[in-house]
N, C-alpha and C positions, 0 to 999 in steps of 0.2 A: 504494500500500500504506500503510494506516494502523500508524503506529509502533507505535502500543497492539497493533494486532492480531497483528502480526508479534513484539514482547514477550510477548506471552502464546502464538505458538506456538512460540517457542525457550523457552518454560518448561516444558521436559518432557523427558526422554532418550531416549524413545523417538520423538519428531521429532525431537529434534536427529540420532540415529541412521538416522531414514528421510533426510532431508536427505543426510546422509554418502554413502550408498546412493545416493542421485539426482544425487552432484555429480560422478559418473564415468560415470552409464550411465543411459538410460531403461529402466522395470520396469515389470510388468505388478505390478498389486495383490496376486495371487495371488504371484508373485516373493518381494514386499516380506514379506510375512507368514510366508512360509516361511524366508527368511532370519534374521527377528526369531523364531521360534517363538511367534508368537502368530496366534488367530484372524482371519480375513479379516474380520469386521465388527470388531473391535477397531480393525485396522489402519483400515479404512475410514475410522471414525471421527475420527484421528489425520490420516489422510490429509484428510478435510474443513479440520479445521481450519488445516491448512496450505496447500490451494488459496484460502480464503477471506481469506487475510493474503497470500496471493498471493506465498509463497515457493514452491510448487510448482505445476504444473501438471497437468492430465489432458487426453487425448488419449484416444478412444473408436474404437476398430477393433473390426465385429461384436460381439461378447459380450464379448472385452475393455478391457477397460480402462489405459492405460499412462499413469506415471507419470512426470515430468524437473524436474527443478531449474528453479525462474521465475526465480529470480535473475539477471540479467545477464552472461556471461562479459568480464572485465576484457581489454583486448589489452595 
């Protein structure tokens, strides 16, 4: 994970908030959007740039889509 990219995806509330959301339980997109009251491509959106800094992950079951924390769990 490149610092910069991962910098610029904790610059925003509402990933910091999907993060929050993924660091207790894996979500379906549809999930995360309805929680946050916003649109599923918004969320998408938000969602891209957080796999891409690779603090979050996606996982692809048939038509859904689910969501988990990339982050490392500490023991």
């Amino acid at each position: 994970m490149a610092i910069h990219d991962a910098i610029r995806a904790l610059d925003d509330p509402t990933r910091l908030r999907i993060l929050r959301l993924l660091a207790s339980m894996e979500l379906a997109v549809g999930e995360v959007a309805q929680v946050l009251g916003q649109s599923q491509p918004r969320v998408s959106r938000h969602i891209k740039i957080l796999c891409d800094s690779g603090l979050a992950e996606r996982r692809k079951e048939g038509a859904w889509v689910f969501l988990r924390s990339g982050l490392a769990e500490s023991s």
